[in-house]
C-alpha positions in Angstrom: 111.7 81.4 74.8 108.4 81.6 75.2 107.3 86.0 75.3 105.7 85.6 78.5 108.7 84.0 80.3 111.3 86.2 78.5 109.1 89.0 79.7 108.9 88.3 83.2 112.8 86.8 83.3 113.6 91.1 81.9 111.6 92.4 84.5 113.4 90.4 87.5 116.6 91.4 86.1 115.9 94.9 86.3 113.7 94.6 89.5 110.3 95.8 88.2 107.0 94.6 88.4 104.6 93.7 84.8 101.4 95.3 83.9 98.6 93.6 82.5 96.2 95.3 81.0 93.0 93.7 79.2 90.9 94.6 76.2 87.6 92.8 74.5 88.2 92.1 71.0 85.9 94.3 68.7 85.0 96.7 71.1 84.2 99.7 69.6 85.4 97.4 66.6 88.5 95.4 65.5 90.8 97.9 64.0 90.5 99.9 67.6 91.6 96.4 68.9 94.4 96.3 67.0 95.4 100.5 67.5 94.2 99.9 71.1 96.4 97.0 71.7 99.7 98.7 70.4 99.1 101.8 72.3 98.9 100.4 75.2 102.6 98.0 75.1 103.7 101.7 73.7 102.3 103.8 77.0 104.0 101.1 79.3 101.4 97.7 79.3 103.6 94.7 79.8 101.5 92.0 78.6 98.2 92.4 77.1 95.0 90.2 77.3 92.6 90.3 74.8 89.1 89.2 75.5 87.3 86.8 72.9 84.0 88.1 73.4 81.3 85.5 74.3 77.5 85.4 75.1 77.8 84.2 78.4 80.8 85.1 79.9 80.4 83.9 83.7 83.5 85.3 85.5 82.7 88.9 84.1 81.3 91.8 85.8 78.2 94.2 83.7 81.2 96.3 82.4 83.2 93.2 80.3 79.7 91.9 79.4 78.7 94.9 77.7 81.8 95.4 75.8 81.5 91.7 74.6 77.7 92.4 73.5 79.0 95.2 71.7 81.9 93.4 69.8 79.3 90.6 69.0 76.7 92.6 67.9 79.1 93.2 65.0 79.2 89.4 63.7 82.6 88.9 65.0 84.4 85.7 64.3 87.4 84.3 66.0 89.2 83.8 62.9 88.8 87.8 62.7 90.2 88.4 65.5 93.0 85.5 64.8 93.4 87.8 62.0 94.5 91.2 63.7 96.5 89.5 66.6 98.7 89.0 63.5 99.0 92.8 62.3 99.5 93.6 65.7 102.4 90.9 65.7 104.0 92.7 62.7 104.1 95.7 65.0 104.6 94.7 68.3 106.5 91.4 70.1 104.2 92.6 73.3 103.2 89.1 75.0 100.2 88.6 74.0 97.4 86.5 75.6 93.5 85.3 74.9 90.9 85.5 77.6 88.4 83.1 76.1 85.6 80.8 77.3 85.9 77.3 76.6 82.8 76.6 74.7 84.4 79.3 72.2 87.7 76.9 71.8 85.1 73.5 71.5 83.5 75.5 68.8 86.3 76.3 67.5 87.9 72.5 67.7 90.6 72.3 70.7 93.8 71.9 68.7 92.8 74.0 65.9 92.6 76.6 68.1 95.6 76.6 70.2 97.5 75.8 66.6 96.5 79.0 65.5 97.2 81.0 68.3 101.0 79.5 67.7 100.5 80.8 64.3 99.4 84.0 64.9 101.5 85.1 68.1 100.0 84.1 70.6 101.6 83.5 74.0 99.0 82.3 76.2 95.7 81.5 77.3 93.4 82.1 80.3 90.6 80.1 80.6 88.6 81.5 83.2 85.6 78.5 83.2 87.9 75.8 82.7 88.5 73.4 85.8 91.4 72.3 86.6 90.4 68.9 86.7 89.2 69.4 83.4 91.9 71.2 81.9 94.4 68.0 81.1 93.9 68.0 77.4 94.3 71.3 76.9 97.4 72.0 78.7 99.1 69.1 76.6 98.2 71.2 73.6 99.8 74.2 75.3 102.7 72.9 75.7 102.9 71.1 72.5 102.8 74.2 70.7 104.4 76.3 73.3 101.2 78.5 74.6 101.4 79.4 78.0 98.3 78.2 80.0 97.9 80.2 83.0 96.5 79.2 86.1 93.9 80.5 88.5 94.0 80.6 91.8 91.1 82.1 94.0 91.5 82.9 98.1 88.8 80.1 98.6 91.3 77.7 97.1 93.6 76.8 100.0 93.6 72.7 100.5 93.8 72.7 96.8 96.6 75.4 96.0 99.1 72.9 95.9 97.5 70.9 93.2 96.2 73.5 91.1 100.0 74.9 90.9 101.5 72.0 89.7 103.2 72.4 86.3 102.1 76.1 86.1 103.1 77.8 83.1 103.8 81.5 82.3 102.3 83.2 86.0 99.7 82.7 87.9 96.7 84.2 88.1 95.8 85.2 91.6 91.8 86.1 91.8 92.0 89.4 94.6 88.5 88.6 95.7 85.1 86.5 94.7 82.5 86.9 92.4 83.0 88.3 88.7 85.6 91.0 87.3 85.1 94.2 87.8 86.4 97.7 89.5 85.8 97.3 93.5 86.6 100.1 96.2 88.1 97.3 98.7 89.6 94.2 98.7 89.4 91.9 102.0 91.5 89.2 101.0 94.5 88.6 102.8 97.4 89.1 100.2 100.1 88.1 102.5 99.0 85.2 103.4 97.5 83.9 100.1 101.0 84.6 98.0 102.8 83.3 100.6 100.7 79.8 100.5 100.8 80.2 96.7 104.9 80.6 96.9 105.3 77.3 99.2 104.5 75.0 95.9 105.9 77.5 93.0 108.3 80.0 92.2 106.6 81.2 88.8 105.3 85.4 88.8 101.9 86.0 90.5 99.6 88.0 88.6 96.9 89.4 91.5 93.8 90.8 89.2 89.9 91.5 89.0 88.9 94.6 90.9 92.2 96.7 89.9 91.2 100.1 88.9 93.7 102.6 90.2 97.1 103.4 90.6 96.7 103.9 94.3 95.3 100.1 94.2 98.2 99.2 92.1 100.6 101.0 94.9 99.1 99.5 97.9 98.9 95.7 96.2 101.9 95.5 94.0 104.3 94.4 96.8 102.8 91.1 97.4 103.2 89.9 94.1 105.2 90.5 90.2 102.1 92.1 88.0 99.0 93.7 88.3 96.3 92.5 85.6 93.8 95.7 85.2 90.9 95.2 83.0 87.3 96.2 83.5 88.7 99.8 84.8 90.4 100.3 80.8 87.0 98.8 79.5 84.8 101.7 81.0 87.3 104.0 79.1 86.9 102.8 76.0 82.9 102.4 76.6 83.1 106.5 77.6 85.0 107.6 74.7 84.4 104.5 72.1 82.9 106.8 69.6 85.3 109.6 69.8 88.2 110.2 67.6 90.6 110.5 71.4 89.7 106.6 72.3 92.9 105.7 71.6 95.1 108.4 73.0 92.5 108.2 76.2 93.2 104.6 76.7 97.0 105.6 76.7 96.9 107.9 79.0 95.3 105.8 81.4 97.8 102.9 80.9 100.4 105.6 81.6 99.2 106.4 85.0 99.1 103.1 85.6 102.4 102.2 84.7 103.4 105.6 86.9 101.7 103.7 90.0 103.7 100.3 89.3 107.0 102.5 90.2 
């Protein structure tokens, strides 16, 4: 079974809730990726994203930007990053999944890429500029070789929910508000409603993310759906402390209070 399914199947069982937590690759620089990754599924993340940085990445607030400018500023190539996913893999059977753009997979060549993921470990893929009209080919590659690729759904969806959520894989991605990622004070999207809708056309785990930066956040929105996907919030701690020697256990430590808050 694919990680990602085994994963959420273990936490219905045992009535909990997952934790996604998100890191660019590179930033400060690959072999924090790989330490950063590990601590993280050790302090209580469920799955784990890992950003392919990229020069233009449109869905992502100043804060994801800047750690991908960082990470590319380095020379960073895909097959390095290929690369540690599979020392983390000889460490770690954390489900693992890419956030990349899709000109990066183009570049890249389409099956080439998602062959490789297989090979490396890993479990998924989020797309985040990838319509769904558009998306066919890949997804036939996906589940050729077994990667999970997960669907986004945004509140402004509606008439096309039950489309989009046809053959989901993996979970769903449920987009808390509009515009880019990033760490927000407030949400004003209707969470009840918009799982519910979600719900009426599949029964696969919702994922609610961009904007989650707090354990109180994870506390009030955690009810409405079966993860929490935090990302630009561990970003700005590695930014803060991405040149000491404590980045790693910092970034724990945040993970572990928001694993407390998923309780």
């Amino acid at each position: 079974m694919n990680r990602i399914d085994q994963k959420f199947e273990d936490l219905r069982e045992s009535s909990q809730k997952a934790l996604i937590t998100y890191v660019t690759a590179g930033d400060p620089e690959l072999e924090s990726t790989k330490a950063l990754v590990l601590e993280m599924a050790q302090k209580g993340a469920d799955l784990i994203e890992i950003g392919i940085p990229y020069s233009d990445p449109v869905a992502d607030g100043p804060v994801i930007e800047k750690a991908a400018q960082r990470a590319l500023s380095q020379k960073i190539k895909i097959k390095d990053i290929m690369e540690i996913v599979k020392e983390i893999r000889k460490a770690s059977q954390v489900p693992l999944l890419y956030l990349v753009y899709f000109n990066c997979i183009l570049q890249y060549g389409g099956e080439a890429f998602v062959s490789d993921c297989k090979n490396v470990g890993i479990d998924g893929l989020i797309v985040p500029d990838l319509p769904f009209e558009e998306s066919g080919e890949l997804r036939a590659m996906g589940e050729q070789y077994d990667i999970r690729m997960i669907t986004l759904i945004a509140p402004t969806s509606k008439d096309r929910i039950q489309k989009i959520v046809q053959g989901a894989k993996g979970f769903i991605y449920c987009i808390s508000s509009m515009g880019v990622t990033g760490t927000r004070d407030r949400f004003s999207t209707n969470f009840m409603d918009f799982i519910e809708e979600i719900g009426k056309y599949s029964d696969i785990p919702k994922a609610i993310g961009f904007g989650i930066s707090t354990p109180a956040q994870i506390r009030q929105l955690k009810d409405y759906c079966d993860a929490m996907i935090v990302g630009s919030a561990i970003v700005k701690v590695i930014e803060k402390y991405g040149d000491s020697e404590g980045l790693v256990q910092k970034v724990g430590e945040f993970v572990g209070t928001l694993k407390k808050g998923m309780a």
